[in-house]
C-alpha positions, 0 to 999 in steps of 0.5 A: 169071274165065277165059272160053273163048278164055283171057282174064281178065275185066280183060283184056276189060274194057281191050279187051285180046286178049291177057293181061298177064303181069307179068315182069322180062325184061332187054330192050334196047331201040332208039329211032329219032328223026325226025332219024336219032338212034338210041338204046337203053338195056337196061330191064326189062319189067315187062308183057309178053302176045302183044302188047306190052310195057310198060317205063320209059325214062329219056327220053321217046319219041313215040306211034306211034314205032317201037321195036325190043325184043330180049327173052327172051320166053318162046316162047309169046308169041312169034310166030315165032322159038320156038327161039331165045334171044332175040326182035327185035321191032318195036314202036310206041309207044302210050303214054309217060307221065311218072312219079316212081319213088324220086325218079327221073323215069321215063316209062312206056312201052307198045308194041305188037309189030308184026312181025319185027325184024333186029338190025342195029345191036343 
């Protein structure tokens, strides 16, 4: 069920604004720790919406985190940068769960965008 302003009813009903949209964008994606050590690893976002992105990582990151993401987001779910061909965002991580997939340990991550993001060190 589709209401007026676009969104699904499982959207409202997780307290979404925005909907879900299953995907596989090749995406890098840059982790800044507390210490200074900064890491990245190129993953595939399996759920993306106006908002944020879900991916797995093969490491853990801290919730609240700030993350950077350079994805090929489809311009109308982006924000700004609608004619480039890829998208810098800043992210804070709200969630990373630790999961088994095939044998392999993954942690299931969540982000919400918050805003622009130069590539700097991408």
């Amino acid at each position: 069920m589709t209401y007026n302003n676009g969104l699904r009813a499982s959207a409202i009903a997780d307290g979404r604004t925005a909907e879900r949209v299953p995907t596989e964008l090749q995406t890098i994606v840059q982790v800044r720790e507390g210490d200074g050590e900064t890491w990245k690893e190129v993953v595939k976002v399996t759920t993306v919406s106006r908002n944020g992105a879900g991916f797995s990582l093969a490491r853990p990151v801290i919730v609240g985190r700030l993350v950077t993401l350079v994805l090929p987001l489809d311009p109308e779910l982006r924000a700004y940068d609608k004619d480039r061909e890829v998208y810098p965002v800043m992210g804070i991580v709200q969630h990373c769960n630790k999961a088994t997939v095939d044998g392999v340990t993954v942690f299931h991550t969540g982000v919400g965008f918050i805003g622009k993001a130069g590539t700097g060190e991408l």
